[in-house]
N, C-alpha and C positions, 0 to 999 in steps of 0.2 A: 572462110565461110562465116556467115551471121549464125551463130546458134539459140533458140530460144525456146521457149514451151508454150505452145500456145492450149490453153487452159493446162489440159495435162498429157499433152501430142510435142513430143521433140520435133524441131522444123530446121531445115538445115536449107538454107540460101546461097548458093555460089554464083548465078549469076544475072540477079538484079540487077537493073541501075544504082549508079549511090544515089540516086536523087528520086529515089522511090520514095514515097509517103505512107507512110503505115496504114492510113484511111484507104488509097487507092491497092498498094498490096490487100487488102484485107476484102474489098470490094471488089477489085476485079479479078484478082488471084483467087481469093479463095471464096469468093461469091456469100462473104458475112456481110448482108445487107443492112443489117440493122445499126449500125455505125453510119450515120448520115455525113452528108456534106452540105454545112450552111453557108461558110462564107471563106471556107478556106484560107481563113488568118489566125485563127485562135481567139476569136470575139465572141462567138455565136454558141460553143458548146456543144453541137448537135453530132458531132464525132468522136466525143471524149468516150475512151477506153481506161483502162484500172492497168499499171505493170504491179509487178510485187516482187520484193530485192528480201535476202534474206538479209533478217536484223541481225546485225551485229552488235546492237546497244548492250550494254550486260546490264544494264541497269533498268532494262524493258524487256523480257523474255513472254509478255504475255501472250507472244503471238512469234511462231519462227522466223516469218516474212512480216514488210513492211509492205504496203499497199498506196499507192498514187496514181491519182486520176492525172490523164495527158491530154492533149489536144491531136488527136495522133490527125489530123489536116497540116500542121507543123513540125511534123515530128517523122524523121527520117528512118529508115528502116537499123540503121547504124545502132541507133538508141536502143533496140531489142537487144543485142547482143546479153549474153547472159541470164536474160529476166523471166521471167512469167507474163505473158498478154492473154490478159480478161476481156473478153466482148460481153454487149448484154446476150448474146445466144448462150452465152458458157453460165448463166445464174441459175436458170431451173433447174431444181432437183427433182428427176424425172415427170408426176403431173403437177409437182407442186413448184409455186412460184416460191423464189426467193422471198425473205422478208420485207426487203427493200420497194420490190415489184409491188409484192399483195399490197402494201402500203399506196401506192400510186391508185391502187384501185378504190380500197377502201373511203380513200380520203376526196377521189374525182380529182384527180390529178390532171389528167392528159385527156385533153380533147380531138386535136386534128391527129397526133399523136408523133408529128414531127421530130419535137424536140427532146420528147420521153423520153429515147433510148441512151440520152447524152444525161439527160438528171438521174437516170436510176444508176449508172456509173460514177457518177459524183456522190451519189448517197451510197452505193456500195462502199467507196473506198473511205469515206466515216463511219458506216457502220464496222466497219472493220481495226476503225480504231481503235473501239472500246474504252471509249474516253465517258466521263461525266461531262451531261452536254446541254449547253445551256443555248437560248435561242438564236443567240450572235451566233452562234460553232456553225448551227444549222446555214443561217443566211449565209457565212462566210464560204463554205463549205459547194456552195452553191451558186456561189458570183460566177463563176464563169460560163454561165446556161444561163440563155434568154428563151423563152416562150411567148407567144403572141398571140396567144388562144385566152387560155385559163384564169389569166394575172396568180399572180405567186404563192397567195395565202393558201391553197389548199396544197403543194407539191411542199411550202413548208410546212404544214401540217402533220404532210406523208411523212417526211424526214424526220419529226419529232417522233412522229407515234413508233418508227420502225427503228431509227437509233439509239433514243433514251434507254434503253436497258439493251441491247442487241446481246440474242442467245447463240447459241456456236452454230454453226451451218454448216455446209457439206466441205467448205471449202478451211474450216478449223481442221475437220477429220482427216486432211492429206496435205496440210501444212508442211507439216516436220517430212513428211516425203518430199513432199517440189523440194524445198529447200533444199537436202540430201542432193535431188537431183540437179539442181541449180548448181552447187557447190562444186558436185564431180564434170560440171561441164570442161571440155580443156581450155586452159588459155595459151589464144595462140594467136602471133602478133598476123597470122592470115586472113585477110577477109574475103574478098570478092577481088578479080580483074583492075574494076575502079572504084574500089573501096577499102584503103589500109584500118587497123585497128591494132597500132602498137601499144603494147602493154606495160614497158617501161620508159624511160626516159632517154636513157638509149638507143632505143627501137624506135622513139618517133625522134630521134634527132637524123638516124640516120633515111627513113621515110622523109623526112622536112625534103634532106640532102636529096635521094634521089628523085621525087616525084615533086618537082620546085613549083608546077604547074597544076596542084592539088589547093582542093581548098579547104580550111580548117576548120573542123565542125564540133562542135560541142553539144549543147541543148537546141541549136537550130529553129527556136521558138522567131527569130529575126531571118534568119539566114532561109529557111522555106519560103519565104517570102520572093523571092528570088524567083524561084519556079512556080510557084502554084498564084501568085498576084502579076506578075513580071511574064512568066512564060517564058524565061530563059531554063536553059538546062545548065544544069553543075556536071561536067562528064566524069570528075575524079574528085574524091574527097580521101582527109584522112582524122579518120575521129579520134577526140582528146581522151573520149571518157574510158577508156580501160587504163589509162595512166594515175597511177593510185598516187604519187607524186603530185599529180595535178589535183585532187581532191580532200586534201589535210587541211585540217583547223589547228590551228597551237597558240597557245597562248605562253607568255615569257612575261616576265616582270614589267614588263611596260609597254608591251609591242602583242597585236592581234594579228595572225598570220592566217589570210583564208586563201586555195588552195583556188586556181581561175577556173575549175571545172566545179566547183562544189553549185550544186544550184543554189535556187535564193531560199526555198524552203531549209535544206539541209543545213544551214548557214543561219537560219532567222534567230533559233534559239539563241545562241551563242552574240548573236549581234546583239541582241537585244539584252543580253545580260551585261553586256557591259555599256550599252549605249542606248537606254532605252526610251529616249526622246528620237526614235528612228521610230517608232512603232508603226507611227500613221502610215509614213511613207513608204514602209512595207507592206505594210498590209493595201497601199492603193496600189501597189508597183501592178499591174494586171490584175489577172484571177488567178484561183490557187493550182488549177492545173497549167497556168502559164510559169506559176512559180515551179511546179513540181517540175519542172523539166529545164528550164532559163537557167542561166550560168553568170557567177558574176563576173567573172573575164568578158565571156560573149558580150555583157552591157558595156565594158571596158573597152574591147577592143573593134567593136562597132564603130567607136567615136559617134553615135549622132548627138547632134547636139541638146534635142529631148529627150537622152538616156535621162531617167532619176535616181540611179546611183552614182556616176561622175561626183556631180555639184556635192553631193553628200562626201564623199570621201575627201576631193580639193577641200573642204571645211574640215574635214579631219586630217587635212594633214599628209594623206596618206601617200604611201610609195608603194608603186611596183616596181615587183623583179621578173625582168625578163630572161628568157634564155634562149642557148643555141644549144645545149644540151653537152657543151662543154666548157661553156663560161657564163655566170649568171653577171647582170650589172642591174644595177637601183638605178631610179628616180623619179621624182616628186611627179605625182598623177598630175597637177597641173602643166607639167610640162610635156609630158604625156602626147598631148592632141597637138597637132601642127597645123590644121586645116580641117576643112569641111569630110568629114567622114578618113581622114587621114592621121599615122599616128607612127611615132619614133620607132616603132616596128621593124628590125630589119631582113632583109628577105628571107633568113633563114633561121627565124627567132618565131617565138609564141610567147604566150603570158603566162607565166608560171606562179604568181601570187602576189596579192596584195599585204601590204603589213599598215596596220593602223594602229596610232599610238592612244593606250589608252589614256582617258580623262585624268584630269587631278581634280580634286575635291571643288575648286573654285573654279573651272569652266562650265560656262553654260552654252549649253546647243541647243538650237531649233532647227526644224528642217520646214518650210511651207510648201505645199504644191498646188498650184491655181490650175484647171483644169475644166471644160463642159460639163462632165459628170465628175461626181465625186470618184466611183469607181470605175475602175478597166478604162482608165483614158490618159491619154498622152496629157503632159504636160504642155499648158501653155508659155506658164513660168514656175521655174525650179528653184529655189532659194534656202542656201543651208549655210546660219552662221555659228560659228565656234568662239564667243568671245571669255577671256581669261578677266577675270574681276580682284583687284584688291582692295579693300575698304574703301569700293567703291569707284576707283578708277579703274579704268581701262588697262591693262596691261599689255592687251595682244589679242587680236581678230584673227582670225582666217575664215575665209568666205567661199561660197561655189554658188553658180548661176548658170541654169538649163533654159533653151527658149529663145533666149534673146542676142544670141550669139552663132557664129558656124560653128563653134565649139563651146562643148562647157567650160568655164572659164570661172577665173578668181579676179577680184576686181581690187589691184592693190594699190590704189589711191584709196578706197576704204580703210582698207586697212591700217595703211599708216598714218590715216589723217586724224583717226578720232583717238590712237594708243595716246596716255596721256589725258584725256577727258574724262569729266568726271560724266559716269554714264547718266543719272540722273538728271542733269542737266538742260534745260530747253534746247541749249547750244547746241549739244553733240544731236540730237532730234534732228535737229534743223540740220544740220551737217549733211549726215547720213542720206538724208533724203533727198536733198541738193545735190550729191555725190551720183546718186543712184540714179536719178532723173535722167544724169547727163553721161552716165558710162556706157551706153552702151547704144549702140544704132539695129534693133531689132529690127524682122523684115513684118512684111504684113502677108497673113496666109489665111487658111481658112477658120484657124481656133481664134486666132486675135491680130488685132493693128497694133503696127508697132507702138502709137502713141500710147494705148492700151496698154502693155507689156509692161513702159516706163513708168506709168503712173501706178502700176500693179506692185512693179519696185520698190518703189517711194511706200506706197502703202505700207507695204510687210514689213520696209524697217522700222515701220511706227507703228506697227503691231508687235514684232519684235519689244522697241523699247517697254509699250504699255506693258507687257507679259511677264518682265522681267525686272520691273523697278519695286520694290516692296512697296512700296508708299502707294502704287496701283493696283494692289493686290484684288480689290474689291471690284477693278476692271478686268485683271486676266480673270476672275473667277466667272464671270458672265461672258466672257468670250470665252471660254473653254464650255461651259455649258450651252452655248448656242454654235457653238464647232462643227 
């Protein structure tokens, strides 16, 4: 059975569909209206709900539980397992609105009132952070909720007035309870009829073994897509995420080991301490509640070819390891993908972690993402190079490219045409670009034409060069500030 607490009510599920949506349980199950349905992808915001995981951090005990807003329109009932689910009906403390709430008032926030109950959830789970909060925190905080009423400056407003100092609430005062109760929940590799929730590695190997006709679900932020855009049903799933194997970060002398379930939030920190020319393209990968739930295997083993993690890792290098849960084997993510949505996967395998090699002092990495909007948008083109420098020459590239391919892909006639050149060079400019023009036969869809796509190529690498020559110093610094 699914066990969870919804506010502070044990709920016990046996027998759901697996391909129940937390939005639709929430609304026609339990008649919590105020959870809307705008566009049933994770774009719009107007569904987003708050879980909350007890913290384990020892080095953050401000708060016993961790708190994250979701897209619960994407987000399968599977995900509850174990947590706390906050709607906006669970924030009043009796006639008094929450702080978050009074703030939306205060500030005229919400007009037709649509999409209010999905931002005061989003400002919930930062005010809950109790972080020092600056007005980026706020906007960011918030990218994943559109309004079409109000325009934005007064709902950020709300956010500043109500999170800049946030004082403890009702829901400080029974922390350390849920969590207690969270904790003594049992674990048990039982779910539902058509829904497994193995708990070791063990357990979902032999789950792989017998239910071969299951499909494997993690953060599901893609995979809902399926039923709620598509209108297909998933009759049996078996979820990754009570597999603690599947969600370890380790780091080793030279090697970054992230764990296929860990989502991208859980993960950013740690990416970005060691690789922190990824910043942008984390923080554009969606919004924060598509991050709070998205998994970096899931972006792995989707294979589309406008994932924006692929390209980034192919440029790092990186390997996974797969398993059957009796034998793990490596290999290089660019070999990885075989085809259009297709991947070395075999039938009775999952992705059990990525390992990325760290930096040495003399590689430099960029990641670009060309895209409609800056934020919450698919790439049009994904571009992430890794080039090694020694006084000045070239010693070694590795490349990755989303967009312009069935699959994300490394382009290694790049690579080994310019090792050996001196990067400052007009030559290797002229190269590079030339290279890139002609690698690749992009399609033409709705974000861009293929010609577009190539000449986008070309561009970056001569963005690339400018950014990275010191002698143009006085040019990346103007292109970074008009970034």
């Amino acid at each position: 059975m699914i066990q969870f607490l919804l506010n502070n009510k044990l709920v016990n599920i046996e027998k759901e569909r697996a391909d129940t949506t937390v939005l639709n349980y929430l609304r026609e199950n339990l008649a919590l209206t105020g959870t809307k349905e705008g566009c049933a992808s994770g774009d719009c915001g107007a569904c987003t709900v708050v879980t909350a995981t007890p913290n384990d951090n020892d080095y953050d005990q401000t708060d016993p539980l961790q708190y994250r807003a979701i897209n619960s329109c994407v987000t399968f009932l599977s995900a509850l397992h174990g947590k706390q689910l906050l709607t906006v009906e669970h924030l009043r403390d009796g006639e008094n609105l929450h702080p978050v709430q009074q703030a939306m008032v205060e500030h005229n926030g919400s007009q037709c009132g649509f999409c209010t109950p999905g931002f005061v959830m989003s400002m919930f789970a930062l005010y809950k952070k109790n972080q020092i909060l600056k007005r980026n925190d706020a906007i960011n905080a918030l990218s994943g909720n559109l309004c079409r009423c109000t325009g934005y400056k007064p709902i950020i407003e709300a956010t500043l007035g109500a999170c800049t100092s946030p004082s403890p609430d009702k829901f400080s005062i029974s922390a350390a309870q849920i969590k207690e109760q969270l904790v003594s929940l049992p674990q048990t590799d039982i779910g539902t009829p058509h829904l497994l929730l193995p708990q070791t590695r063990a357990a979902l190997a032999e789950a792989v073994r017998q239910h071969s006709d299951a499909v494997l679900v993690a953060g599901s932020t893609d995979l809902a897509l399926v039923c709620t855009q598509q209108l297909q049903p998933i009759d049996k799933m078996i979820s990754l995420t009570g597999v603690k194997e599947l969600k370890r970060i380790e780091i080793s002398a030279n090697t970054l080991t992230i764990g296929a379930v860990c989502t991208l939030s859980e993960m950013q920190d740690t990416l970005l301490k060691y690789f922190p020319a990824l910043e942008e393209v984390m923080e554009r990968f969606a919004s924060v509640p598509i991050r709070n739930q998205a998994t970096i295997g899931g972006n792995i083993a989707n294979a589309s070819p406008i994932g924006d993690i692929p390209p980034v890792l192919i440029a790092l290098n990186a390997t996974v390891v797969l398993d059957n849960g009796h034998t793990y084997r490596n290999m290089p993510l660019a070999e990885f993908f075989t085809g259009y949505k297709k991947t070395q996967l075999g039938e009775s395998e999952w992705l059990d972690s990525i390992q990325i090699p760290l930096l040495a002092a003399d590689q430099v990495v960029r990641v670009y993402k060309v895209s409609k909007r800056i934020e919450d948008d698919i790439s049009a083109v994904c571009m992430a190079l890794n080039m090694t420098l020694k006084e000045g020459i070239i010693t070694a590239l590795s490349a990755g490219f989303g967009g312009v391919a069935a699959t994300p892909s490394a382009c290694e006639k790049l690579c080994h045409s310019v090792v050996g050149k001196k990067w400052q060079s007009a030559e290797t400019l002229a190269l590079g670009k030339q290279i890139l023009s002609e690698a690749f036969t992009p399609i033409d869809d709705v974000r861009a034409s293929g010609e577009y796509r190539k000449q986008i190529l070309a561009n970056l690498w001569h963005r690339f060069w400018l950014e990275t020559n010191s002698s143009n110093s006085k040019i990346e610094t103007r292109l970074s500030q008009h970034a």
